[in-house]
C-alpha positions as CSV (number, residue, x, y, z in Angstrom):
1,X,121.3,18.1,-122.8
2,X,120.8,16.8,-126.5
3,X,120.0,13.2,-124.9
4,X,117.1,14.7,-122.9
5,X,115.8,16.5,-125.6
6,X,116.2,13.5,-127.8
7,X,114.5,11.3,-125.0
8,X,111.7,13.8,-124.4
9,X,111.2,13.7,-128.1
10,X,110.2,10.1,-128.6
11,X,108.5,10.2,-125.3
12,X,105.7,12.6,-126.4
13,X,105.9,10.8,-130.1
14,X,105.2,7.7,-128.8
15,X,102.7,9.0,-126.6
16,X,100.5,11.2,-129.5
17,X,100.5,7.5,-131.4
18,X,99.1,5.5,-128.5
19,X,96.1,8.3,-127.7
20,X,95.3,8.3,-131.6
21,X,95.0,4.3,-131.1
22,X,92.1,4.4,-129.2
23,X,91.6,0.5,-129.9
24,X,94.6,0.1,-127.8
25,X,93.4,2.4,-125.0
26,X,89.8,1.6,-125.0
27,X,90.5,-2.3,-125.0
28,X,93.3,-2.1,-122.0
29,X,91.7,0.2,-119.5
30,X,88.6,-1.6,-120.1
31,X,88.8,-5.0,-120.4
32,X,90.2,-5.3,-116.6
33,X,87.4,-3.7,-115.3
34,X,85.2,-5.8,-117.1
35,X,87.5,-8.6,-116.0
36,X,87.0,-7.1,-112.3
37,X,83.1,-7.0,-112.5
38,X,82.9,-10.6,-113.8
39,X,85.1,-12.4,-111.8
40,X,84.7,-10.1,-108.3
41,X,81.0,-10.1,-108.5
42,X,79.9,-12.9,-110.4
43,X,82.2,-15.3,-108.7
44,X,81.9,-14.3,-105.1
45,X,79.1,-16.5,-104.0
46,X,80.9,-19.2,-105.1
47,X,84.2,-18.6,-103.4
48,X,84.6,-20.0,-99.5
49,X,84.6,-16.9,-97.6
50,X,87.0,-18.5,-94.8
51,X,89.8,-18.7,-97.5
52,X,89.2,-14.8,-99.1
53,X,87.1,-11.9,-97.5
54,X,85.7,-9.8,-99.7
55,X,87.2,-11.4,-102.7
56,X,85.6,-8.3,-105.6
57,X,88.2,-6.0,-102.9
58,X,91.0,-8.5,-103.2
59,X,90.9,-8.8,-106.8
60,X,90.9,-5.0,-107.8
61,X,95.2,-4.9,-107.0
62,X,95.5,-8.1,-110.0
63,X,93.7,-5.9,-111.8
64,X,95.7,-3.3,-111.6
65,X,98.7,-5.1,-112.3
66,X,97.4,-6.7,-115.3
67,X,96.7,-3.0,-116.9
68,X,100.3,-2.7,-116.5
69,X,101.2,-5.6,-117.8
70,X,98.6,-5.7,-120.5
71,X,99.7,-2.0,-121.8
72,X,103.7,-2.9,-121.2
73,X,103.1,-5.5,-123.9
74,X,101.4,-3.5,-126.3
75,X,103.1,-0.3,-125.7
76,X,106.8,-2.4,-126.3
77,X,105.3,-4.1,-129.6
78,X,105.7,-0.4,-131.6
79,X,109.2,-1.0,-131.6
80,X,107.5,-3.6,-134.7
81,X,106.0,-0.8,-136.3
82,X,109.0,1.4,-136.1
83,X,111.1,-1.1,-137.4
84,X,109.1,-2.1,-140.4
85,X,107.7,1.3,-141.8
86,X,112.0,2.2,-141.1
87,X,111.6,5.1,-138.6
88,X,113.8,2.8,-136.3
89,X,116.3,2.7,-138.5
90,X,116.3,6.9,-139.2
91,X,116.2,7.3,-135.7
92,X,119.7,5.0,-135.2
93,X,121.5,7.1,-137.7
94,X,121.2,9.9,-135.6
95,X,124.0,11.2,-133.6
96,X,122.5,10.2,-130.5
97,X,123.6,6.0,-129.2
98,X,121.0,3.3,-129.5
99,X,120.6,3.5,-126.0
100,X,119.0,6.6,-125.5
101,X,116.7,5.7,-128.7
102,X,115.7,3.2,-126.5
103,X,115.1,4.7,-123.5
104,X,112.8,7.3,-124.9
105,X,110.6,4.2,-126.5
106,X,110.7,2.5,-122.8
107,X,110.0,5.3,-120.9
108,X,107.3,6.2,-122.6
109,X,105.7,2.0,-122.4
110,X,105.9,2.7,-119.2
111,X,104.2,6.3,-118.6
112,X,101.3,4.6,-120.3
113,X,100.9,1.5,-118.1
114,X,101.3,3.6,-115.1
115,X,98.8,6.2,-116.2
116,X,96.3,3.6,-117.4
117,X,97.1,1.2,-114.1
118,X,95.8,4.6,-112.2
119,X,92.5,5.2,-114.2
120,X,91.7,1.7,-112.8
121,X,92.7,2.2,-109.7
122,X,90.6,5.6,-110.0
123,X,88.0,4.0,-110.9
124,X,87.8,1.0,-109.0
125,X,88.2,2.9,-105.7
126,X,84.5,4.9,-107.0
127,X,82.1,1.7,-107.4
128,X,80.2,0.9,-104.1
129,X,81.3,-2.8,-103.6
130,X,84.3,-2.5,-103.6
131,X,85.7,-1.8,-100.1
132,X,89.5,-0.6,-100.1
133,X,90.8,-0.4,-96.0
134,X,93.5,1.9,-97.3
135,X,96.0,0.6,-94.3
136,X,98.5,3.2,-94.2
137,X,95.7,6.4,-94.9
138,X,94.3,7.1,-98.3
139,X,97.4,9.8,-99.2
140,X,99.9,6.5,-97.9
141,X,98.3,4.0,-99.6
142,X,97.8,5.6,-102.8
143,X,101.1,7.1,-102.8
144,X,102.6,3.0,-102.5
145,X,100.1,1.8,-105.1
146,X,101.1,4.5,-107.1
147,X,104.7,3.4,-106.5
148,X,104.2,0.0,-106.9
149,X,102.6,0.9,-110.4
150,X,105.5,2.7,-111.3
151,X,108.2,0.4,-110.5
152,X,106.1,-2.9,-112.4
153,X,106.1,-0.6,-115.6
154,X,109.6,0.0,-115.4
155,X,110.0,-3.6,-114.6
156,X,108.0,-4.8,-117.7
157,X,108.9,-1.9,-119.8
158,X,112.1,-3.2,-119.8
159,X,111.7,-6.7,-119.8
160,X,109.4,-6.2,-123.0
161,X,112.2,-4.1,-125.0
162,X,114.8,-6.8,-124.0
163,X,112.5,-9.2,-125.4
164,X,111.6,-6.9,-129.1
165,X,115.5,-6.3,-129.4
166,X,116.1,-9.5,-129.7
167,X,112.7,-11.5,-131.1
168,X,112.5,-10.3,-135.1
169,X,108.6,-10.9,-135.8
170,X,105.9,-9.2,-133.7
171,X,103.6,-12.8,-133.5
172,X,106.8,-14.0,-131.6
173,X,107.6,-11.3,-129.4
174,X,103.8,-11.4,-128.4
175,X,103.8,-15.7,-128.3
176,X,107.1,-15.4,-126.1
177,X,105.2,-12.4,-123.8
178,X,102.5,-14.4,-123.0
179,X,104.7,-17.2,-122.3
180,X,106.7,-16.0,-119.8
181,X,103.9,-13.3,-118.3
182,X,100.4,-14.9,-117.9
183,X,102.3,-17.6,-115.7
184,X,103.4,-14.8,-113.8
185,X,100.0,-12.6,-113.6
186,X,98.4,-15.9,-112.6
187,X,100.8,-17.0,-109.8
188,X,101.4,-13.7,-108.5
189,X,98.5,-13.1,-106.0
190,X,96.6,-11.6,-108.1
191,X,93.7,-13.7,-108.1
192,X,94.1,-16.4,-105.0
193,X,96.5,-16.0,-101.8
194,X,99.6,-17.5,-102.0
195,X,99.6,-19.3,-99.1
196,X,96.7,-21.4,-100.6
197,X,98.5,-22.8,-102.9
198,X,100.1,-25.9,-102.9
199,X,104.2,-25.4,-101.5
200,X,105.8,-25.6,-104.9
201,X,103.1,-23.3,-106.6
202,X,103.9,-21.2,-103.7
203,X,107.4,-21.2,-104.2
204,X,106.7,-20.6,-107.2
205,X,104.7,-17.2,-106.0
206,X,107.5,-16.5,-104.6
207,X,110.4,-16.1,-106.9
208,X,107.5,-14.3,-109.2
209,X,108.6,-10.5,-109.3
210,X,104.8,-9.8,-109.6
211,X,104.0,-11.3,-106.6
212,X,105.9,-8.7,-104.7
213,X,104.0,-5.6,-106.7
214,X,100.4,-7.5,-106.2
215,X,101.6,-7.7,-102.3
216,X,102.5,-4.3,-101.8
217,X,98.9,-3.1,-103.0
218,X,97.1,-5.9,-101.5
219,X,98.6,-4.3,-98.1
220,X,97.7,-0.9,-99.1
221,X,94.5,-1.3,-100.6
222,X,93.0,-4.8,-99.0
223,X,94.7,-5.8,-95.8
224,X,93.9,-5.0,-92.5
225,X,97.2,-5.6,-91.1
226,X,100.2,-6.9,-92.9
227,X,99.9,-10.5,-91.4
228,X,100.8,-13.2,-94.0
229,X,101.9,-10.6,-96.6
230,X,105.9,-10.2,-97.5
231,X,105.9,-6.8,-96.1
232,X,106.4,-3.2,-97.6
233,X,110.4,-3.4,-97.0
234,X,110.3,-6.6,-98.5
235,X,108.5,-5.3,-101.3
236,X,109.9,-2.0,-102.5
237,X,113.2,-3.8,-102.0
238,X,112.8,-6.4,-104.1
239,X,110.4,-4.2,-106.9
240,X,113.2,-1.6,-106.8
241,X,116.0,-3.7,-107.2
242,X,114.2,-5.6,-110.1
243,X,113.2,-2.9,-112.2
244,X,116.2,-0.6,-111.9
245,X,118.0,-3.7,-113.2
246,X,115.8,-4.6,-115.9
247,X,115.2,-1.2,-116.9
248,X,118.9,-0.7,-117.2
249,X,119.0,-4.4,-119.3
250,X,116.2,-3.6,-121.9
251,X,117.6,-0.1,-122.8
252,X,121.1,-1.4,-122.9
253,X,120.9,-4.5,-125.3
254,X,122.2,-4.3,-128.9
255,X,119.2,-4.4,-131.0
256,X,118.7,-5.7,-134.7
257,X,117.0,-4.0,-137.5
258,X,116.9,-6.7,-139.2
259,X,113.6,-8.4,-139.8
């Protein structure tokens, strides 16, 4: 019961600190949806229509993902801040283990990607042009994008503690995120089908653990049918399996205080 209360603790601390940053929230709700406008209306005309149909409707699910991904990054980065200005270090010399100390600080990364992810979603599904064929029922499919969101915050909430626990200067944790994650926003699905690609790229697409969050929304949110897609078995399958096990890694690893 004291872990919970602990965890619930740092939860809603962490939480009061990113709504004061309104920088933070302003910039990642915002700039995919700026993002989405840009590149869904300015580009269509010049995209061939046989390869994507309705491409500003296809795009809106990469947009989603990268608010998670966006606010993962930033929301994992106040392990920095804790570190330097020694909260961290208070909070480790409390009776409770390093792991749940990191658990509350993960969980609550990933309550803000999924809630910011949603406002997107929210809004996105409002503007005119953009045509969502919500395949499985608008209660279905929002409850799977929903999902999805959830399990790709866990995912990257995880992977993004894993990362600060074990990278000492906030320019390197954010050099090594962008590293390893804008090669997977960009070959996920997000912004071109998969099966255009070349066969390694694809391959590629394939082994990308974003691929199969992008998928499951494109399926509730763009498809028609689930023709060419991986398939919502195939998708909460691998999502689940991924984040539960990355979750369980990031909150689990030693971490240095040292700087």
């Amino acid at each position: 019961m004291r872990e919970l209360d602990a965890i619930t603790a740092l939860l809603v601390r962490d939480l009061r600190s990113f709504f004061r940053s309104r920088s933070q929230l302003y910039s990642s709700v915002f700039f995919p949806l700026m993002l989405l406008a840009i590149l869904g209306v300015g580009v269509e005309d010049g995209l061939d229509p046989r390869n994507i149909d309705d491409y500003v409707t296809f795009l809106t699910p990469g947009m989603i993902v990268m608010t998670a991904l966006f606010s993962s990054t930033f929301s994992s980065a106040t392990y920095y801040q804790d570190r330097d200005s020694g909260i961290l270090r208070v909070l480790f010399a409390s009776p409770h283990s390093q792991r749940v100390i990191l658990l509350g600080k993960t969980l609550s990364s990933a309550v803000i990607g999924v809630a910011q992810a949603l406002i997107v979603l929210g809004v996105a599904a409002a503007i005119p042009s953009i045509n969502f064929h919500w395949q499985y029922g608008v209660p279905g499919s929002i409850a799977l994008t929903a999902f999805a969101v959830v399990l790709l915050n866990l995912f990257l909430s995880g992977l993004g503690q894993m990362l600060a626990s074990r990278i000492r200067s906030m320019q390197g944790f954010h050099l090594v995120m962008n590293l390893v994650l804008l090669p997977f926003l960009f070959f996920s699905g997000a912004f071109f089908p998969l099966d255009e690609l070349p066969i390694w790229l694809s391959l590629l697409g394939r082994i990308n653990p974003l691929s199969y969050g992008v998928d499951l929304m494109h399926l509730s949110l763009y498809a028609q049918n689930s023709d060419g897609y991986f398939g919502v078995p195939v998708d909460l399958a691998v999502l689940t399996l991924l984040s539960v096990a990355v979750f369980y890694a990031g909150t689990s690893r030693h971490t240095s205080l040292e700087r």
